[in-house]
gemmi code that builds the backbone of each chain (N, CA, C; Angstrom):
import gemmi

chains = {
    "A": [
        ("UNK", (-8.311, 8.625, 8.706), (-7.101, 8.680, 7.852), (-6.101, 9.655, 8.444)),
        ("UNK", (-6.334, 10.716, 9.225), (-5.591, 11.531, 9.325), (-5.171, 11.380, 10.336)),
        ("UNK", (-5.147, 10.188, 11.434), (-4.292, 9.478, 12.554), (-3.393, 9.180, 12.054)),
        ("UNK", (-3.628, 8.513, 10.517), (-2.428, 7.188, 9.940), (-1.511, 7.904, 9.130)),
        ("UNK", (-2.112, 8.746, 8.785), (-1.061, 9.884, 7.606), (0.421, 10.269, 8.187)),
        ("UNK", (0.992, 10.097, 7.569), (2.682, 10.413, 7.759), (2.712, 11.484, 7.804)),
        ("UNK", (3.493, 12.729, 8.573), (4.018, 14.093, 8.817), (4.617, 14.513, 7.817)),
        ("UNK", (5.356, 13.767, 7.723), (5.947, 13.849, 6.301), (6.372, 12.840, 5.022)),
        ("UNK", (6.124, 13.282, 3.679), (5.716, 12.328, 2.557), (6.831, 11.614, 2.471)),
        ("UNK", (6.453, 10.251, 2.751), (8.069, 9.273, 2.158), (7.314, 8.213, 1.051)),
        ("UNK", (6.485, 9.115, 0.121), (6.342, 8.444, -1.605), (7.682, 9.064, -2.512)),
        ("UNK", (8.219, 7.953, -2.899), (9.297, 8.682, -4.179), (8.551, 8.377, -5.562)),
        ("UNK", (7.338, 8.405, -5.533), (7.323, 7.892, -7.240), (5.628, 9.137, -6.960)),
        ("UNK", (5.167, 8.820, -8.072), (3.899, 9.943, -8.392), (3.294, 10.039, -7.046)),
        ("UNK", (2.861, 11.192, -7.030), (2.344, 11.583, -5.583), (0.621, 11.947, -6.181)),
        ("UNK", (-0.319, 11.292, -5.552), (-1.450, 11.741, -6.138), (-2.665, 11.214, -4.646)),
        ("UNK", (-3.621, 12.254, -4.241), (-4.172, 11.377, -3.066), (-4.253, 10.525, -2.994)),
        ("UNK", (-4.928, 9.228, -3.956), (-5.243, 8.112, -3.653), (-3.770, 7.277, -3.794)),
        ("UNK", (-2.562, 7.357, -4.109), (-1.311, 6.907, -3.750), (-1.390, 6.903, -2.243)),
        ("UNK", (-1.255, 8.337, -1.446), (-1.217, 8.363, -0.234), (-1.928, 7.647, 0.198)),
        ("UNK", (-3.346, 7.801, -0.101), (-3.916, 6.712, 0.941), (-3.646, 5.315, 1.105)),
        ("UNK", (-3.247, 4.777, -0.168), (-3.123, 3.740, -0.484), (-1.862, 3.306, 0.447)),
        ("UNK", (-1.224, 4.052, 0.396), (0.012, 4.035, 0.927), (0.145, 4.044, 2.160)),
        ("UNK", (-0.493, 4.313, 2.600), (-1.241, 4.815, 4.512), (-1.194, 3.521, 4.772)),
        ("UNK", (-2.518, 2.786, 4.407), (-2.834, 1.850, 3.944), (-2.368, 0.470, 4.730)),
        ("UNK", (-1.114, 0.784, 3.406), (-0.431, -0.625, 3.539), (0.368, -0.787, 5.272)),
        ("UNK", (1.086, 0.557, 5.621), (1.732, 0.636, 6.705), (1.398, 0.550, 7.432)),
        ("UNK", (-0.387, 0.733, 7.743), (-1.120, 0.954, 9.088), (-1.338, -0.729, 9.206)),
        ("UNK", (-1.713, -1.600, 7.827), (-1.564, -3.346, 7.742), (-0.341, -3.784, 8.298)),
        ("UNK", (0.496, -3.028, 7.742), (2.069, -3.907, 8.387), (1.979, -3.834, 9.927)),
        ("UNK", (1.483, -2.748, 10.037), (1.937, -2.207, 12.072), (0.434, -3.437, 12.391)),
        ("UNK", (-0.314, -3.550, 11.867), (-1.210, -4.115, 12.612), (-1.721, -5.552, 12.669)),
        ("UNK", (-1.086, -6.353, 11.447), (-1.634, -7.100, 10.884), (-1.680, -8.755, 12.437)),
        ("UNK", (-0.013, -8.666, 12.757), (-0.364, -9.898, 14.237), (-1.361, -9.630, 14.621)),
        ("UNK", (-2.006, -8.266, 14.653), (-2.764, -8.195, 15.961), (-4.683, -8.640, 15.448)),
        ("UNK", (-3.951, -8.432, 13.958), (-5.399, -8.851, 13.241), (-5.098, -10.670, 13.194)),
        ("UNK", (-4.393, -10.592, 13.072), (-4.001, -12.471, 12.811), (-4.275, -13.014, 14.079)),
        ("UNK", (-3.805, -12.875, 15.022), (-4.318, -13.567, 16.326), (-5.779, -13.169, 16.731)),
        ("UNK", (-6.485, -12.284, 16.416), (-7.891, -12.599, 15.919), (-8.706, -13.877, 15.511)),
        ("UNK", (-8.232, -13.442, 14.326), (-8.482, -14.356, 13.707), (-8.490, -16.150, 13.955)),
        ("UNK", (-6.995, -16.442, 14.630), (-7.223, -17.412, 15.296), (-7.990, -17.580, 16.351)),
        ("UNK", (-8.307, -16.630, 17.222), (-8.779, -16.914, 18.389), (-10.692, -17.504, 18.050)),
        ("UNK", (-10.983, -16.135, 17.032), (-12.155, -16.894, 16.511), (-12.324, -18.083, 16.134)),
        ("UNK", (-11.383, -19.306, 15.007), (-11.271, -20.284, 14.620), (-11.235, -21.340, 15.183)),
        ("UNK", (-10.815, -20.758, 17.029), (-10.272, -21.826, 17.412), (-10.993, -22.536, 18.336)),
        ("UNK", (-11.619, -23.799, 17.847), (-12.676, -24.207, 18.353), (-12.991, -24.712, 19.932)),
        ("UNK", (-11.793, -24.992, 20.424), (-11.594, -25.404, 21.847), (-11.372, -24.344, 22.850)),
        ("UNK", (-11.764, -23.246, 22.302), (-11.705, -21.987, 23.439), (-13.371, -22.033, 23.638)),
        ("UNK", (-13.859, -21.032, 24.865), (-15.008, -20.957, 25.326), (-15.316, -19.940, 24.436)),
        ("UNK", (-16.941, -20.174, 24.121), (-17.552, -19.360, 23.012), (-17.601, -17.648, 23.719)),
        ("UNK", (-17.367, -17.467, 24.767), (-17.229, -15.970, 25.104), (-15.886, -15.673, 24.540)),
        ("UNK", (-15.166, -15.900, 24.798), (-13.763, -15.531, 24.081), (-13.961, -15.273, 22.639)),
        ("UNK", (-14.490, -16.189, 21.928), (-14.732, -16.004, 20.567), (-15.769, -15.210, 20.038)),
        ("UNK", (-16.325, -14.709, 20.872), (-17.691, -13.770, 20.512), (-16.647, -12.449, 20.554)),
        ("UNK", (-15.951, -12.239, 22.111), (-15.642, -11.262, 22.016), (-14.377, -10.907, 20.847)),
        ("UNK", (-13.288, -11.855, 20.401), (-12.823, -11.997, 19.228), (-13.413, -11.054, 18.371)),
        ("UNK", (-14.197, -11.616, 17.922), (-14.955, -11.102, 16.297), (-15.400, -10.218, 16.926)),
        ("UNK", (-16.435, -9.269, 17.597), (-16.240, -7.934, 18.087), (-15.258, -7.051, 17.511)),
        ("UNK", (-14.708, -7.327, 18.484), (-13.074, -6.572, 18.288), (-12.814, -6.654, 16.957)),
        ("UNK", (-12.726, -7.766, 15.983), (-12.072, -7.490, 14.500), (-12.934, -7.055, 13.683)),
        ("UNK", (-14.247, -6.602, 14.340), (-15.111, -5.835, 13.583), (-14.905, -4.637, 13.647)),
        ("UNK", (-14.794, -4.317, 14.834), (-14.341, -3.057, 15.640), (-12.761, -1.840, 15.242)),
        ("UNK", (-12.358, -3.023, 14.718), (-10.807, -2.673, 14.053), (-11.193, -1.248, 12.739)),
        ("UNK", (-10.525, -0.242, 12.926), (-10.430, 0.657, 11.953), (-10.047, -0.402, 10.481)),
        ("UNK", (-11.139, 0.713, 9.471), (-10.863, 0.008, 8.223), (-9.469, 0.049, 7.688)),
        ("UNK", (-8.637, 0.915, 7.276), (-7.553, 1.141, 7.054), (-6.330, 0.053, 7.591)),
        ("UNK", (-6.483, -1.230, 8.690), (-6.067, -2.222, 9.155), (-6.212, -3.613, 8.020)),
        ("UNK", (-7.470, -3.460, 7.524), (-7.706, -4.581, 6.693), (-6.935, -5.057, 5.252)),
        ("UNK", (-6.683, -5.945, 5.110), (-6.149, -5.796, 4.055), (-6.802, -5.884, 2.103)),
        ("UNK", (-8.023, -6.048, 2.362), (-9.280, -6.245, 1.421), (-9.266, -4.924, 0.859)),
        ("UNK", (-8.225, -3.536, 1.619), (-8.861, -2.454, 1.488), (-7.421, -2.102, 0.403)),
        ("UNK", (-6.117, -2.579, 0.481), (-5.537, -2.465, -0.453), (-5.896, -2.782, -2.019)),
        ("UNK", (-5.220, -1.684, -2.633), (-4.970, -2.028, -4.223), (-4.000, -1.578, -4.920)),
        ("UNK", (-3.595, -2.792, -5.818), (-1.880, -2.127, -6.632), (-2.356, -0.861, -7.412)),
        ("UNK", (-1.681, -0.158, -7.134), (-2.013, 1.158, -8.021), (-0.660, 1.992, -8.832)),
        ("UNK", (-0.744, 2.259, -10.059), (0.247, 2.595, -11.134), (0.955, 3.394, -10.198)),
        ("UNK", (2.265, 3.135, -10.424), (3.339, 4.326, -9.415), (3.807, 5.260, -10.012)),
        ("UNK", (3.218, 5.427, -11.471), (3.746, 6.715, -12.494), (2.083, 7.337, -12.679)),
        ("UNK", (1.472, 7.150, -12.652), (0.094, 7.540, -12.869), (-1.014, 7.652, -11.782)),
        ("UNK", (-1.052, 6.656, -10.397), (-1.831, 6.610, -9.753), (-3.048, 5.765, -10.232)),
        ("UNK", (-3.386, 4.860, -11.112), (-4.051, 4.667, -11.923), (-4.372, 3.538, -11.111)),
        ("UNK", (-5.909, 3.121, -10.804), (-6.776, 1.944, -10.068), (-6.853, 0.677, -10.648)),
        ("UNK", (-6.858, 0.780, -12.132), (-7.072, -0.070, -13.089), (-5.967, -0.479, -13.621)),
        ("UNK", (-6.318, -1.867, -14.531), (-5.156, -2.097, -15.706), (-3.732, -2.412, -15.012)),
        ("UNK", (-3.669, -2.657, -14.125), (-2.093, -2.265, -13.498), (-1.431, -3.919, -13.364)),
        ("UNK", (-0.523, -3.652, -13.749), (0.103, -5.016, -13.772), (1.110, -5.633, -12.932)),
        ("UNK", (1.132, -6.329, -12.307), (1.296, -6.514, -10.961), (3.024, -6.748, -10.880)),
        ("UNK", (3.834, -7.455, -12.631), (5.091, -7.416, -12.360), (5.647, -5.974, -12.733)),
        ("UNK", (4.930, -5.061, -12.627), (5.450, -3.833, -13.495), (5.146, -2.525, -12.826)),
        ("UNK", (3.880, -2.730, -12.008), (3.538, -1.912, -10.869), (3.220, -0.409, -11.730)),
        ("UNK", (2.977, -1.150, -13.074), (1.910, 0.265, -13.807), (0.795, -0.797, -14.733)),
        ("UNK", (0.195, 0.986, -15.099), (-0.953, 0.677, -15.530), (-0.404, 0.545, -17.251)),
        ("UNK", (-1.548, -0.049, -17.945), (-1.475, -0.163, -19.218), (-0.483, 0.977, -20.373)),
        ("UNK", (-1.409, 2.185, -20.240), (-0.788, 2.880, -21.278), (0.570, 3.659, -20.241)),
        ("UNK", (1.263, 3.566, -19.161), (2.418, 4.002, -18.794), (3.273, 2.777, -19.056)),
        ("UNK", (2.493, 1.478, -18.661), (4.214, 0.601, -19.109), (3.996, 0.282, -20.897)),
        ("UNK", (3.551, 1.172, -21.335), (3.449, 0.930, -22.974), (4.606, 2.184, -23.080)),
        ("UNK", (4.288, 3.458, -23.042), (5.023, 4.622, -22.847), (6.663, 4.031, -22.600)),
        ("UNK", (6.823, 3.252, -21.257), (7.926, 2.799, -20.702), (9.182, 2.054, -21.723)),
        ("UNK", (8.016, 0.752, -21.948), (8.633, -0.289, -22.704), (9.027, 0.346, -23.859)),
        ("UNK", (8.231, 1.451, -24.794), (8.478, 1.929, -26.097), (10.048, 2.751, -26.064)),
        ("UNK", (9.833, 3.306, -24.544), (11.299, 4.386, -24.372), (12.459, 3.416, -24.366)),
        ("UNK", (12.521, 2.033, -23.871), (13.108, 1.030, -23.687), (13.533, 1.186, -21.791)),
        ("UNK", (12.653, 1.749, -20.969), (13.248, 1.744, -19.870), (12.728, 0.746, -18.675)),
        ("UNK", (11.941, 0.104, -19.798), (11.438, -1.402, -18.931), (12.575, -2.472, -19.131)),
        ("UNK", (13.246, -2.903, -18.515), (14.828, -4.543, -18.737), (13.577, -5.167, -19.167)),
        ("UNK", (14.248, -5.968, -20.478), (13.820, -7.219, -21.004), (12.609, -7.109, -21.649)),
        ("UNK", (11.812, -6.227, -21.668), (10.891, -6.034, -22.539), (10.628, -5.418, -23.841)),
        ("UNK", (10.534, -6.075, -25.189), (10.607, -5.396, -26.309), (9.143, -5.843, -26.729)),
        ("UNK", (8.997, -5.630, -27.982), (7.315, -5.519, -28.850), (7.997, -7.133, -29.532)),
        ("UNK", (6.758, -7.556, -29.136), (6.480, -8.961, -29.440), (6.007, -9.493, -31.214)),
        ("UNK", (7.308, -10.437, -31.110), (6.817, -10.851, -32.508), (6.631, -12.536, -32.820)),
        ("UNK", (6.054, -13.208, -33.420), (6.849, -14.425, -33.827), (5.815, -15.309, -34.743)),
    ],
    "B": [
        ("UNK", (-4.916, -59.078, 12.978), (-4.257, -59.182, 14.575), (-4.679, -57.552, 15.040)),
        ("UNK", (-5.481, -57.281, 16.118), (-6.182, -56.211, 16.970), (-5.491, -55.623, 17.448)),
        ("UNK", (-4.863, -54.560, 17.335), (-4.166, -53.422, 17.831), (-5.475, -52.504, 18.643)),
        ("UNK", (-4.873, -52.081, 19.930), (-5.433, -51.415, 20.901), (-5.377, -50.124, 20.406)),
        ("UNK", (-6.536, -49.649, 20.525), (-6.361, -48.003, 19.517), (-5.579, -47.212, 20.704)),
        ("UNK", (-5.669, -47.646, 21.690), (-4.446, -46.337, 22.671), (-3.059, -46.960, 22.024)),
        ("UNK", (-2.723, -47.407, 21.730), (-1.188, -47.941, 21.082), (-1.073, -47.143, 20.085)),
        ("UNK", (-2.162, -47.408, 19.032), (-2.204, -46.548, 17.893), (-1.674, -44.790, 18.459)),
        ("UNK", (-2.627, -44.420, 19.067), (-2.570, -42.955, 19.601), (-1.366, -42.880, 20.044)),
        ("UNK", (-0.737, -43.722, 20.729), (0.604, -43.476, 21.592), (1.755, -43.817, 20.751)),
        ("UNK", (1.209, -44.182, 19.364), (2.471, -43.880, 18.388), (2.342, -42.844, 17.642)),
        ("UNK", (1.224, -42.245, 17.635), (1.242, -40.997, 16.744), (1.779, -40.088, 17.666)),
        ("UNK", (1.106, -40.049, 18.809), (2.048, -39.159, 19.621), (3.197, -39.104, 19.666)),
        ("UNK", (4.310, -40.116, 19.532), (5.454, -40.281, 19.239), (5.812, -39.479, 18.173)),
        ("UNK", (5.634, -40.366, 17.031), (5.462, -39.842, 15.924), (5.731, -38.355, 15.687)),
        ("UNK", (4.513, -37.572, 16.359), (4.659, -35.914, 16.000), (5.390, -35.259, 16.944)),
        ("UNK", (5.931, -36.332, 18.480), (7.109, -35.393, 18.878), (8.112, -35.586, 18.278)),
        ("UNK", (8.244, -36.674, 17.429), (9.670, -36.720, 16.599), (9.772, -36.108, 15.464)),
        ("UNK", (9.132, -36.038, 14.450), (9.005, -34.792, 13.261), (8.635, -33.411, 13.410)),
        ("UNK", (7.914, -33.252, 14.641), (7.458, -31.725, 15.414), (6.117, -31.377, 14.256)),
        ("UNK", (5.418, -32.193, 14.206), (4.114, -31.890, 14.095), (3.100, -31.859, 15.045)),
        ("UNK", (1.812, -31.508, 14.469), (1.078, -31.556, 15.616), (0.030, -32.935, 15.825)),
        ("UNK", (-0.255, -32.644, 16.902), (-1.094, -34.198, 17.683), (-2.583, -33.695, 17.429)),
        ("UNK", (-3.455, -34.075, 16.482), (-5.068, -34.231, 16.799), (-5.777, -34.878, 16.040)),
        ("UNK", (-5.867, -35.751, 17.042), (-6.314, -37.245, 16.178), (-8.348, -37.089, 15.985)),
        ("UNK", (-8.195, -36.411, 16.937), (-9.872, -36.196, 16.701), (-10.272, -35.097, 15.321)),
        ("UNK", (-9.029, -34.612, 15.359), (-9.193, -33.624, 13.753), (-10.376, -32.336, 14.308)),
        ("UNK", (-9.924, -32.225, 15.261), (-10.733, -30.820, 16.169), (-10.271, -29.600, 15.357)),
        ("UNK", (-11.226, -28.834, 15.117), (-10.717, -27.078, 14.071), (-10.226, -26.387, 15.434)),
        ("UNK", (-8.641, -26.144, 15.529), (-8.042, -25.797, 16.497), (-7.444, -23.779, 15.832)),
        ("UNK", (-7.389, -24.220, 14.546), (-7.236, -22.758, 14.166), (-5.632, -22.362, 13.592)),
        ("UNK", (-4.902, -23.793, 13.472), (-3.857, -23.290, 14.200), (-2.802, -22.842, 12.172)),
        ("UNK", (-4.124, -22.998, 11.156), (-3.612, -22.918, 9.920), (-3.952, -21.335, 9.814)),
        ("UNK", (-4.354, -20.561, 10.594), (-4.182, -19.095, 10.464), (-2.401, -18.996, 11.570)),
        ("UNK", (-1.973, -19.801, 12.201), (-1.067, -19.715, 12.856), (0.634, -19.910, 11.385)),
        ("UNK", (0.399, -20.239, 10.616), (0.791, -21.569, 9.879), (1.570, -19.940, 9.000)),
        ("UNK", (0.112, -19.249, 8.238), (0.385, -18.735, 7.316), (1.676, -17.505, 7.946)),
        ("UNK", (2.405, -17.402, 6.632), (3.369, -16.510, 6.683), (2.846, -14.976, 6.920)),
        ("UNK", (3.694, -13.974, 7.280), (3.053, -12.301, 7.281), (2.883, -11.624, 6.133)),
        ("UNK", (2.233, -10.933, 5.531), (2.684, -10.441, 4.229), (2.822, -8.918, 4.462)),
        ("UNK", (2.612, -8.528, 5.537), (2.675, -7.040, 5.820), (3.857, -6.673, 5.271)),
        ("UNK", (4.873, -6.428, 5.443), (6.558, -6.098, 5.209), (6.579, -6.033, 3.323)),
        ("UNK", (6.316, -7.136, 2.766), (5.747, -7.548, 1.169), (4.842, -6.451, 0.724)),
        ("UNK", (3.449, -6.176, 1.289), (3.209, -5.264, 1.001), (3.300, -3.599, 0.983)),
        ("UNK", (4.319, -3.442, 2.145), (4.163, -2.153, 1.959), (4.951, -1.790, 1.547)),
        ("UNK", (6.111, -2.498, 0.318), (7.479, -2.524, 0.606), (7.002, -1.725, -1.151)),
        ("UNK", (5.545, -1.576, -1.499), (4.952, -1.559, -3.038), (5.591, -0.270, -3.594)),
        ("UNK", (4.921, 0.590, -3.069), (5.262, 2.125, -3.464), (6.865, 2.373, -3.085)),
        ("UNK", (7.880, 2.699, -3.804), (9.389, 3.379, -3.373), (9.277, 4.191, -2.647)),
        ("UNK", (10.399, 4.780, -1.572), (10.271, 5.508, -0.787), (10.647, 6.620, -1.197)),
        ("UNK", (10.970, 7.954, -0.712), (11.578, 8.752, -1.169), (12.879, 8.857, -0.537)),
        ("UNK", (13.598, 8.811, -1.430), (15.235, 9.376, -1.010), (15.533, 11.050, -1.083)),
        ("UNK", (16.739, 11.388, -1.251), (17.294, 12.271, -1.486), (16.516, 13.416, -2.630)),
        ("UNK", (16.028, 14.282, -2.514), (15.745, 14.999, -3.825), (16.490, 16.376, -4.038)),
        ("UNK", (16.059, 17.433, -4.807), (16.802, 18.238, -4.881), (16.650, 19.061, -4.136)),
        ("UNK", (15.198, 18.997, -3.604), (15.391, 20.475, -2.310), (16.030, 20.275, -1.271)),
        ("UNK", (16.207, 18.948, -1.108), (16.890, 18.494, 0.101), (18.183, 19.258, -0.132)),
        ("UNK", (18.944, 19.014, -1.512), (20.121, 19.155, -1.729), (20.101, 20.546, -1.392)),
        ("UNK", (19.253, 21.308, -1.970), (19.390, 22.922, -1.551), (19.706, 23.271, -0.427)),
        ("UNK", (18.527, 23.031, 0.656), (18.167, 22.603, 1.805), (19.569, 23.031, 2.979)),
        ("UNK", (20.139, 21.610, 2.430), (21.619, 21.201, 2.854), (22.554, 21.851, 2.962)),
        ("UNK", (23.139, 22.384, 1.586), (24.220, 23.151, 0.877), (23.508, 24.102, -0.012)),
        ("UNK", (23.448, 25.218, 0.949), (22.771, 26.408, 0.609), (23.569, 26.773, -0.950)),
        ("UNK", (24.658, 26.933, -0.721), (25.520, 27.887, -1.805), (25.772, 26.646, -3.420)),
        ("UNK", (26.031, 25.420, -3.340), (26.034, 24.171, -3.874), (25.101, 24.368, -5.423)),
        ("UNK", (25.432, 24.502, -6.473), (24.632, 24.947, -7.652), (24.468, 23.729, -7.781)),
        ("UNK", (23.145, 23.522, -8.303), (22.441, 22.252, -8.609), (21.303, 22.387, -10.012)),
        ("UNK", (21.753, 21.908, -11.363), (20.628, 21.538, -12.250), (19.422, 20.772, -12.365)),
        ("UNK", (18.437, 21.461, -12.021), (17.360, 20.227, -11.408), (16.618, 20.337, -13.024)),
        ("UNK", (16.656, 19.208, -13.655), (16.317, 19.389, -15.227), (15.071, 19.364, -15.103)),
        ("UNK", (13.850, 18.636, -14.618), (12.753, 18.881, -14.509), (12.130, 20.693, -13.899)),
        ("UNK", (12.730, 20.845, -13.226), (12.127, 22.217, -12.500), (12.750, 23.154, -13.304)),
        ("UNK", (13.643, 23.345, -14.141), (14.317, 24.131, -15.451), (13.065, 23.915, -16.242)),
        ("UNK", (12.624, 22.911, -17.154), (11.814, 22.726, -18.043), (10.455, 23.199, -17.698)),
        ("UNK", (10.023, 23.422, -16.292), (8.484, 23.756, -15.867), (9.020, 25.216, -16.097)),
        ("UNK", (10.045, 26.138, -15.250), (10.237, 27.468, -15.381), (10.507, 28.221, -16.693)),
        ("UNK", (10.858, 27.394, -17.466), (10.907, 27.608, -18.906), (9.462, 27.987, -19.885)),
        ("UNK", (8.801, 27.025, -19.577), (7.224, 26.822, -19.797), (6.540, 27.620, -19.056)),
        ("UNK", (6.585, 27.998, -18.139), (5.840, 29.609, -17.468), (6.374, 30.605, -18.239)),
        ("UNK", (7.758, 30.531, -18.184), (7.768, 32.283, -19.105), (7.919, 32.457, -20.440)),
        ("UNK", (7.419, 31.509, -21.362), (6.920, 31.006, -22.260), (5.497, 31.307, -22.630)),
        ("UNK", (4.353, 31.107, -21.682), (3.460, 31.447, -21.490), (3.127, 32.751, -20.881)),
        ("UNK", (3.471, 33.322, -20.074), (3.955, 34.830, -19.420), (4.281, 35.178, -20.874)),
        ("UNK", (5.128, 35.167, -21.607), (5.770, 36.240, -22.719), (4.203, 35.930, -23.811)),
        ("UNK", (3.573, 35.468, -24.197), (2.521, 35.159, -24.649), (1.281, 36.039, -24.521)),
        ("UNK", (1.536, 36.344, -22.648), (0.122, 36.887, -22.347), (-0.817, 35.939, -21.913)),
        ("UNK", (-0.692, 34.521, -21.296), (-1.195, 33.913, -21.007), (-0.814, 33.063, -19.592)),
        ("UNK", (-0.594, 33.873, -18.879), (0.339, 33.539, -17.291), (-0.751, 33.037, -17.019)),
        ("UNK", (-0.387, 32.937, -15.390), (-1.748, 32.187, -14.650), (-2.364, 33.822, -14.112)),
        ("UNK", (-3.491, 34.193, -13.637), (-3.923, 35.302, -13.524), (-3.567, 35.743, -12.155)),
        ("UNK", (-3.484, 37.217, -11.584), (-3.242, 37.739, -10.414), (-3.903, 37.124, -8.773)),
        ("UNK", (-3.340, 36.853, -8.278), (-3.842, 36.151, -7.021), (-4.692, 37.490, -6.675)),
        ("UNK", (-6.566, 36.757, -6.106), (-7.145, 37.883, -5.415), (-6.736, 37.744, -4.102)),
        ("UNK", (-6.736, 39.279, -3.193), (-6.611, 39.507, -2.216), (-7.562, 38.836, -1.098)),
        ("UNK", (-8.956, 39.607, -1.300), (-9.815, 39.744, -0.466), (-11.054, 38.574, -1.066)),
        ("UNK", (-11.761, 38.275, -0.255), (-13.057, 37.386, -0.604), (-14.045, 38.296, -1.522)),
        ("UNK", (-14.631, 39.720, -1.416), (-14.655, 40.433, -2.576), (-14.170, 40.690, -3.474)),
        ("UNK", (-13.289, 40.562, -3.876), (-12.541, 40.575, -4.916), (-12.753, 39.425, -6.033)),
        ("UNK", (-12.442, 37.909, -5.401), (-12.741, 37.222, -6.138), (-14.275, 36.892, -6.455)),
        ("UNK", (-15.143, 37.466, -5.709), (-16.786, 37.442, -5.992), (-17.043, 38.398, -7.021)),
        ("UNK", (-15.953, 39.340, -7.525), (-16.774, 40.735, -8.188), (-17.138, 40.232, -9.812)),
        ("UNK", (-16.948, 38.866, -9.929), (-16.968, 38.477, -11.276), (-17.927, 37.178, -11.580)),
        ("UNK", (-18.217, 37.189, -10.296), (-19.223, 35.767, -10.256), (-20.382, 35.600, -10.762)),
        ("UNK", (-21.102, 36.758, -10.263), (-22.613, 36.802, -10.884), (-22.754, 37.342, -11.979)),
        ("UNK", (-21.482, 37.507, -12.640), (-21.803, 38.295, -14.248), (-22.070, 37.200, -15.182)),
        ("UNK", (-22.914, 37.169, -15.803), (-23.660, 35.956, -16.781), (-23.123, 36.621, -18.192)),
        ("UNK", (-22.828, 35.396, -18.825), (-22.407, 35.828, -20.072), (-23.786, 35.732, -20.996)),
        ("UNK", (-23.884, 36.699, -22.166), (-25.199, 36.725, -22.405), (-25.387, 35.678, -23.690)),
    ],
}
model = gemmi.Model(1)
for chain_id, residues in chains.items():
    chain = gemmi.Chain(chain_id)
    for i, (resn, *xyz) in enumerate(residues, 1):
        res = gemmi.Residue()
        res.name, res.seqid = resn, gemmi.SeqId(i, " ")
        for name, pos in zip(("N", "CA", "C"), xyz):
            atom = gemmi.Atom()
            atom.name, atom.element = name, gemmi.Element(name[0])
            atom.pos, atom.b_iso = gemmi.Position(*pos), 0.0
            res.add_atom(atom)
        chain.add_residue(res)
    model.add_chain(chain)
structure = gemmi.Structure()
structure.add_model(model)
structure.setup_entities()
């Protein structure tokens, strides 16, 4: 982790370790992800010689975890929160309750009908 | 009426140089639907906001520049609040003895 870590923090919303990492994360996926994708094909691809493809999957085994993307998770950006988090709202339960009640969620009021 | 299967083939070949698809008539796993999919890297990391401008920056910047930072008012408020109370945060120890001289005392 501490290859991928930024020098300096460019989170603007709750700062909490597992944000950072999370956050690491995603950037070390963006910088890496072609290089995981053409992997991937090369393994799939059935008309190459099976040495090529052995050594393929090697290598994408071989890949630091922090590359993968299995290893992301949406996590509350006011709380840091693992759980509950809702994916158009990018919080967790009881912060976009907090939110919506202040009215600083657009378009969301308490449901009636 | 018997169509020559190379005719067949040599119109599909046609075929996918004219719409720009691809040619595999044997339906061989070539791989090329990991080629296909879009990136999502950029999408995802785009999750967390970045940080802009804050106020130390502003300090930072324009030394002399008075600036109300309403959050950091309301925390300094709440320390000497607690300070006038008698309930500050306690004296930083100096030395590694210092903060041990209270450790092994068992409350009875």
């Amino acid at each position: 982790m501490a290859q991928f870590r930024a020098k300096k923090l460019d989170l603007g919303c709750f700062v909490n370790i597992m944000n950072i990492r999370d956050h690491t994360k995603r950037k070390v996926f963006e910088a890496h992800e072609p290089e995981r994708q053409a992997l991937r094909y090369t393994i799939r691809n059935t008309s190459l010689p099976q040495r090529t493809r052995a050594q393929a999957q090697l290598q994408l085994s071989q890949m630091h975890c922090y590359t993968r993307p299995t290893q992301i998770r949406n996590r509350c950006i006011m709380g840091g929160k693992g759980r509950g988090v809702f994916r158009e709202f990018r919080m967790a339960r009881y912060q976009f309750r907090l939110n919506a009640l202040a009215g600083n969620i657009p378009g969301v009021k308490k449901a009636s009908w | 009426m018997a169509v020559p299967a190379s005719r067949i083939l040599d119109l599909l070949k046609l075929r996918a140089s004219i719409f720009q698809t691809t040619f595999n008539p044997t339906g061989a796993r070539l791989g090329n639907k990991i080629l296909r999919q879009r990136l999502r890297g950029p999408a995802l990391a785009a999750y967390y906001p970045r940080r802009t401008a804050t106020f130390s920056d502003l300090r930072k910047l324009y030394p002399g520049f008075e600036t109300y930072d309403e959050f950091e008012e309301d925390r300094l408020e709440g320390v000497m609040i607690t300070k006038s109370r008698g309930k500050g945060a306690p004296k930083k120890k100096r030395t590694a003895a210092e903060s041990k001289k209270f450790q092994g005392k068992k409350r009875r």
